[in-house]
N, C-alpha and C positions, 0 to 999 in steps of 0.2 A: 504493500500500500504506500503510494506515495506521498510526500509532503502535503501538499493541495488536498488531497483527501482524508487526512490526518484533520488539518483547519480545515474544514467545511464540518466534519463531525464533532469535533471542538465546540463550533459556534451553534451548531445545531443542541449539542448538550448544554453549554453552558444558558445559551437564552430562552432553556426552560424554566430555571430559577431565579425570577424578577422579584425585589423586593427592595423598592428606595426608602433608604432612611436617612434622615439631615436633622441633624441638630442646630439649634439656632439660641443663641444669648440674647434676652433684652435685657439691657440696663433699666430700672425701673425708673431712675431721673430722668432718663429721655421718654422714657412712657409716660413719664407725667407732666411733660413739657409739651407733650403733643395730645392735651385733653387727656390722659389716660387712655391712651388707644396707640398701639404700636403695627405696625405691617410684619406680621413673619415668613410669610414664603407663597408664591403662586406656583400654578401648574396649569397645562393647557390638559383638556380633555378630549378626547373624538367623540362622536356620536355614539350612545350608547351609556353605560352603568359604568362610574369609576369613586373609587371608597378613597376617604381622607381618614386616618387616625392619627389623633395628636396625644399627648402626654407630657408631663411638665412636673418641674421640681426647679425652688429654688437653691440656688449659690448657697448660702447660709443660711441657720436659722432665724427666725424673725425672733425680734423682741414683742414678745407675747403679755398682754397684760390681764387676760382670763383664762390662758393656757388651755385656748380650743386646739385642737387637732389638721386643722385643715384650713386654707382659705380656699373663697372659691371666686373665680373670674372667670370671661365668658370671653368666650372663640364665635367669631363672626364670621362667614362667609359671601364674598362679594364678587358678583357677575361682574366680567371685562364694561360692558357698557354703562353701568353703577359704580364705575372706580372713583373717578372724578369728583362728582356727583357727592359719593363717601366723603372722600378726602376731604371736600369744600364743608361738610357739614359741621356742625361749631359745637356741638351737643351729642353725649352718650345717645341718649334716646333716637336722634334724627339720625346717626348711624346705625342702628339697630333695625331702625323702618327700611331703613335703603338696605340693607343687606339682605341679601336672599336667605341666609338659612342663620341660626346663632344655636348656641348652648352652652351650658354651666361647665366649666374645665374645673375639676379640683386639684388642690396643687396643699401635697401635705408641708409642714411648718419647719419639718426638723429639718431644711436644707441637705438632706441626704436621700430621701425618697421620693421615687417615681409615683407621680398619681393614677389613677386609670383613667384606663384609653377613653377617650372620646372621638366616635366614631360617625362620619358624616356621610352617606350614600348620596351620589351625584349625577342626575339624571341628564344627557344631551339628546333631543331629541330632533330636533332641525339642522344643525349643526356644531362644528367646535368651539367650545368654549376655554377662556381662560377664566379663572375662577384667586383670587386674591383673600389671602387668610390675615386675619390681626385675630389682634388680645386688647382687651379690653377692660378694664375697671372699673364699670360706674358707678358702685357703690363706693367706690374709696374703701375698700377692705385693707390696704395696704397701709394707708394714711396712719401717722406715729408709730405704724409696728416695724418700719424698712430699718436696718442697720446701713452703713454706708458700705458703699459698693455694692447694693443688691442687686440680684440678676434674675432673671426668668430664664431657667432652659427648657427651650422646648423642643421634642424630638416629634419627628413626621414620618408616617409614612403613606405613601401618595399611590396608588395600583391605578392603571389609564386601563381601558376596554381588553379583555381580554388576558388581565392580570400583566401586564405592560407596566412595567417600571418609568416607561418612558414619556414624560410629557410630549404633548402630539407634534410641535414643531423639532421633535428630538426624533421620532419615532422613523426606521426606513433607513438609517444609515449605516449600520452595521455590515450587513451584505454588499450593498454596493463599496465602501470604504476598501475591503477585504481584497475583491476583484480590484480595483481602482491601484492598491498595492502592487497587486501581483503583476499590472499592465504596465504599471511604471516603473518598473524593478529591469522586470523585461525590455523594455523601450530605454533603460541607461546601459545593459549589459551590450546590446547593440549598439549604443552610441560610444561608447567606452572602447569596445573593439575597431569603432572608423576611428576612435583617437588615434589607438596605438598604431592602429593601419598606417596613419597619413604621421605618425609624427617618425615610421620606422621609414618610410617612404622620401620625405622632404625632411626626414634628420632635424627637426626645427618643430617645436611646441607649437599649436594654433590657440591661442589666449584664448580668444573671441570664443573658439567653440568650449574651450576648457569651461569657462565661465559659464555658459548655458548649462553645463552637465555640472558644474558646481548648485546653481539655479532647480537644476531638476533632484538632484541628492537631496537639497534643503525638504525639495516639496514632499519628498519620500517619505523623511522625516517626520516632517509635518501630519501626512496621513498615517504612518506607523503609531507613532505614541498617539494622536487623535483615536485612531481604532485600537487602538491598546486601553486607552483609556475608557470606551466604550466598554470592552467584554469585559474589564474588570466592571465595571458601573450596571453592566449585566447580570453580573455575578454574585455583588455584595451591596447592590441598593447603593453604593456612596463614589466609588468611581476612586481615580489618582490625581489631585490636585497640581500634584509637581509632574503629571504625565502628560496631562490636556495642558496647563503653561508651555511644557516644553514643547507642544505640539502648535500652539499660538505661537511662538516667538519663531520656531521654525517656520510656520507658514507666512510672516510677516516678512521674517529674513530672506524668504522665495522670493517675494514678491518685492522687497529692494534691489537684489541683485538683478533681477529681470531690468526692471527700471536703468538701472546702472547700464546695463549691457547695451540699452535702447540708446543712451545718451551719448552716450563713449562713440558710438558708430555714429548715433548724426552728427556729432562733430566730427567725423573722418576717421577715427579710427581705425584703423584695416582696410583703409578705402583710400586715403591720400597719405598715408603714415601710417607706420608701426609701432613706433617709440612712443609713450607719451612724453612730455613735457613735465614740469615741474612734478615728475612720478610723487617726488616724498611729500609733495603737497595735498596732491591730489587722493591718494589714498588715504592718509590719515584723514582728511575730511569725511569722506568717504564712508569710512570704518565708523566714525562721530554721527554721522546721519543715519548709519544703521544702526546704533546703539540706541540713539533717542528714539528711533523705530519700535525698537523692543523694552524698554522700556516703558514707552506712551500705553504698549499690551501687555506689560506686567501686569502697571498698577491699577491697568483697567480691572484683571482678576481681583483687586479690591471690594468692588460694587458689583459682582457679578449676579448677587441675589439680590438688588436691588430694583423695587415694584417698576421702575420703566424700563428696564433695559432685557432683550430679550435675545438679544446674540452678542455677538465679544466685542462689535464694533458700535455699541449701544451709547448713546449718553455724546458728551464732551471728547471721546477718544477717535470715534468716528470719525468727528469733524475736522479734528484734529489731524486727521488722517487725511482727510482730504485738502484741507490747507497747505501740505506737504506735498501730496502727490501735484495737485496743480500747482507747486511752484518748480517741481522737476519739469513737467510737463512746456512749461515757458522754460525752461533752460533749454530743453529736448528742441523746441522750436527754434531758438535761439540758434541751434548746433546747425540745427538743417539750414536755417539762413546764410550761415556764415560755410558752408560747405557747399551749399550750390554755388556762390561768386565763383569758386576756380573750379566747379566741376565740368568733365569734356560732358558730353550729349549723353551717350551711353548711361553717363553715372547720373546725369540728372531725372534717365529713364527709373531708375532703382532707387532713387531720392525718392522720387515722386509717390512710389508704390510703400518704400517702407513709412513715410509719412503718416499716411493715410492707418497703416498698420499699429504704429507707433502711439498716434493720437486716439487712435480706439482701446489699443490698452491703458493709457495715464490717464482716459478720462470714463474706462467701466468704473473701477469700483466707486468715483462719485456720484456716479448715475447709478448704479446698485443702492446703496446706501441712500440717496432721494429718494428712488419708487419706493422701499421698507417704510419709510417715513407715511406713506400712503394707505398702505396694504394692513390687513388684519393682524394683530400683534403675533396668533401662532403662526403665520407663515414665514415673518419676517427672519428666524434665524435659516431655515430649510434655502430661501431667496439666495439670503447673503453666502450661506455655504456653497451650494453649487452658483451661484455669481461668480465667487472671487474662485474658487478650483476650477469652472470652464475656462477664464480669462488668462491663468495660468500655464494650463494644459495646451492652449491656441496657440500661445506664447512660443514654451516650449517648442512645440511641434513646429512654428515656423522657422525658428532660428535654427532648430535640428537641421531642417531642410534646406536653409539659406546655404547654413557651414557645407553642408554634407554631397549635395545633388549637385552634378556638373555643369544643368541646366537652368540650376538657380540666377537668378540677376544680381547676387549679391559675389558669387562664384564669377562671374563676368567682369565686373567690375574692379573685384578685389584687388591688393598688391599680390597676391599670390597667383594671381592671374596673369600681373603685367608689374615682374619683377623688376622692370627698369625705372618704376615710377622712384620717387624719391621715401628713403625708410623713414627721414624726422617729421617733425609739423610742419606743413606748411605755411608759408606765412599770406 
């Protein structure tokens, strides 16, 4: 039995045992600075029957002045189109009206015990819903009994149709991810072999193609720990935190070096010179604008559980991200400007095409990120994922074929093509 058939039985065994569970801390001074009502966790549902069970214990004991046994405070649940609505309301009571379902949570006193479950059956009947869970005090049970530092933990766990771990904008990438591996694994082992081909051939490294296969390893990456971190998340309800970051910062890092490789060539790189210029400048920068890259999707992993944000490029970081990409994208243009003045005919034949190529990738993912802006909150992450992995893969695949195929326009034009051009910058 082979490898491939080994994982397929794997994923087939493992994603029979779905069972998400998240623990979540409220500080109680933030609870009570926001009306005694705190947001703890949403989840998208499909059409059909999906169970919410929560349970709660606080940090430490309370200071108790008739030494009951139990406080008790109430879990609310609130339909996507009543979020707002929620939010704005200024009063226990008026959030209690607006929310679709509530009930009494007991939560024992001695800061050491788990209360029982409180369990909410969630009916979708037209279509998918996301569904937004808080805690609530409106009795002020808490009021003079909190020690400082006190916390709420509260653990969930969330079953989508079908006993589905997976909220519904989550749900469907497991298998595809899998496959998606194995064809990019495949598609560098082949591109790896035309390195070594052409570098045993012409005795001389091809940068440009190196770079694209540097570009497509990252994205590898990317999807391995991304689907690593899936079948564990399959498997124990809670997933690998440090699996899926390292799987973000990888798919981030894809996607600057792709950038890089677009900009390097409209300014001529390979096309009117091979050397760059100010190298030790130009990379350390380079290196610095992919650091802030991954960075900017670190600390996004900060607010990941936070009620608006529903894929990794949610919130402030997106945007951020697009502020970025469109000022590459004016450099990128900038390069092309300044490489048609001294291009012969031929190369402005190849200008003209990569442009065109070029400017549809620096400006997907801010058009990605707009239409989510639009669209219903569960489909937004599903968008954004295959969004920014088609754009990628496009990517990839063209520069493979630019490097690779005889009959490419990039192959036409190159210094490798017409070795008598000159190897520095031109000026």
């Amino acid at each position: 039995m082979n490898l491939v058939s080994l994982s397929i039985i794997l994923l087939a065994t493992i994603s029979l045992s779905l069972c998400k569970i998240t623990t979540v801390s409220v500080p109680y001074q933030k609870m009570k600075k926001a009306q005694n009502n705190s947001y703890i966790i949403k989840f998208s549902y499909d059409i059909g029957q999906g169970t919410f069970v929560g349970r709660a214990k606080f940090n430490k004991p309370l200071i108790q002045s008739n030494r009951e046994d139990n406080s008790t405070l109430t879990v609310a649940v609130v339909l996507d189109d009543k979020w707002e609505e929620y939010q704005a309301a200024e009063t226990c009571k008026q959030k209690l009206d607006i929310a679709r379902l509530s009930d009494k949570l007991v939560i024992p006193n001695d800061g050491r015990t788990w209360g029982p479950d409180q369990t909410f059956t969630l009916v979708q009947i037209v279509r998918r819903r996301t569904y937004f869970f808080t805690i609530l005090d409106c009795e002020g049970v808490l009021n003079g009994k909190n020690p400082a530092g006190l916390k709420i933990d509260i653990q969930t766990e969330m079953l989508n149709i079908e006993n589905s771990h997976f909220s519904s904008e989550e749900e469907g990438f497991l298998y595809p991810f899998f496959f998606l591996l194995i064809i990019c694994s495949v598609f560098l082992s082949k591109n790896m072999q035309r390195l070594i081909k052409l570098y045993n051939k012409e005795e001389e490294l091809d940068w440009a193609f190196l770079l694209a296969n540097i570009t497509l390893i990252m994205q590898i990456l990317n999807i391995f720990f991304e689907w690593t971190h899936m079948l564990i998340y399959s498997s124990n309800g809670k997933g690998s935190f440090v699996l899926q970051l390292f799987g973000q910062l990888f798919g981030i890092a894809a996607q600057f070096t792709m950038a890089i490789l677009f900009i390097l060539i409209s300014w001529g790189w390979t096309i009117n010179y091979s050397e760059l210029e100010n190298f030790d400048i130009y990379i350390p920068l380079a290196v610095l604008l992919g650091i802030v890259h991954m960075m900017i999707v670190g600390l996004s992993k900060l607010t990941d559980d936070e009620s608006h944000k529903f894929h990794q490029y949610g919130g402030f970081v997106g945007w951020i991200i697009v502020f970025l990409r469109l000022g590459m994208f004016i450099y990128f243009l900038f390069g092309i400007k300044d490489t048609l003045k001294t291009a012969r005919e031929k190369v402005k034949v190849f200008i003209y095409k990569f442009v065109i190529v070029g400017s549809l990738y620096f400006l997907a993912f801010p058009v990605i990120l707009f239409i989510t802006s639009f669209i219903a909150d569960y489909v937004q992450h599903r968008i954004i994922t295959i969004g920014t992995l088609l754009m990628q893969c496009i990517a990839i695949i063209f520069m493979s074929f630019q490097f690779t195929s005889k009959s490419s326009g990039y192959n036409e034009v190159s210094i490798k093509a017409n070795p008598l051009l000159p190897y520095g910058k031109l000026d």
